[in-house]
N, C-alpha and C positions, 0 to 999 in steps of 0.2 A: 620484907616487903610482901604484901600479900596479892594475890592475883586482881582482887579490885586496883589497887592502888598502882600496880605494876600498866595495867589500862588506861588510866587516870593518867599516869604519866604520857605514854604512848598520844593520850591524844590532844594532851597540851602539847608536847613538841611539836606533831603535826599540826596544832592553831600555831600556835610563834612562829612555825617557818612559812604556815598561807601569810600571815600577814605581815610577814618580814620581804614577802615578794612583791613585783614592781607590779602595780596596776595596771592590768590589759589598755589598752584601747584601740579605737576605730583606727582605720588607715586616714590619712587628711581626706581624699579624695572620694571619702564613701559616701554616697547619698542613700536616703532613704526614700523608698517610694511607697508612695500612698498607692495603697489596692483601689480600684476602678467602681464606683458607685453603680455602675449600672447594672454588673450583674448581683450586686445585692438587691436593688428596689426590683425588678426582673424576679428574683426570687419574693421577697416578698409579695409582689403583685399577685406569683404562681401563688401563694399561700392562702391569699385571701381568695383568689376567684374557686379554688378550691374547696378553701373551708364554708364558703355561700353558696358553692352547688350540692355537696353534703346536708349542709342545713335544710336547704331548701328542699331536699329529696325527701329530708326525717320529717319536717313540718307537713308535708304534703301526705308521708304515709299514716299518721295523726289525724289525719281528715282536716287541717287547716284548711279553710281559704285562699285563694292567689292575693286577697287583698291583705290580709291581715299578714299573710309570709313577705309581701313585698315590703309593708312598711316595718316589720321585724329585721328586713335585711339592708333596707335603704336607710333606716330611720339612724343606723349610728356612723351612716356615711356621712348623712346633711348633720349631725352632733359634730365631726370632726373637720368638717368643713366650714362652720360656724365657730369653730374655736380657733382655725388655721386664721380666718381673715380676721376674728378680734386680735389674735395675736399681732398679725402684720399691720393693723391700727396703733397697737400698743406702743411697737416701733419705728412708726413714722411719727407720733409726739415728741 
């Protein structure tokens, strides 16, 4: 038997005795809890008022506008607020 095969062997026995064993499972009385939404959108929220005062700091050293910076950083808020309320149309038919 050669050092390959002599492995070979080794780690079929060790698969036939995992799955010759009894499948785990939960206790009855486990629940599971859902993490808390707020402090994800909380983050989120930190991420975007971040990443729009950055922008607006690079646009601004660029010589940009206050006008054209504002509708650069408003303009894909009113896109996704225009997509939120079609949607919530979409689901009230």
């Amino acid at each position: 038997m050669s050092n390959m095969d002599h492995s070979e062997a080794e780690i079929d026995n060790l698969l036939r005795r995992s799955l010759a064993a009894p499948v785990p499972s939960l206790p009855p009385n486990f629940k599971l809890r859902r993490p808390s939404e707020r402090p994800r959108r909380i983050l989120l929220a930190s991420y975007g008022l971040m990443s729009a005062a950055v922008s607006i700091v690079v646009m601004r050293g660029q010589g940009l506008g206050w006008g054209l910076i504002a509708a650069m950083t408003l303009g894909p808020l009113a896109i996704i607020e225009a997509a939120r309320r079609l949607r919530r149309k979409q689901w009230e038919m």
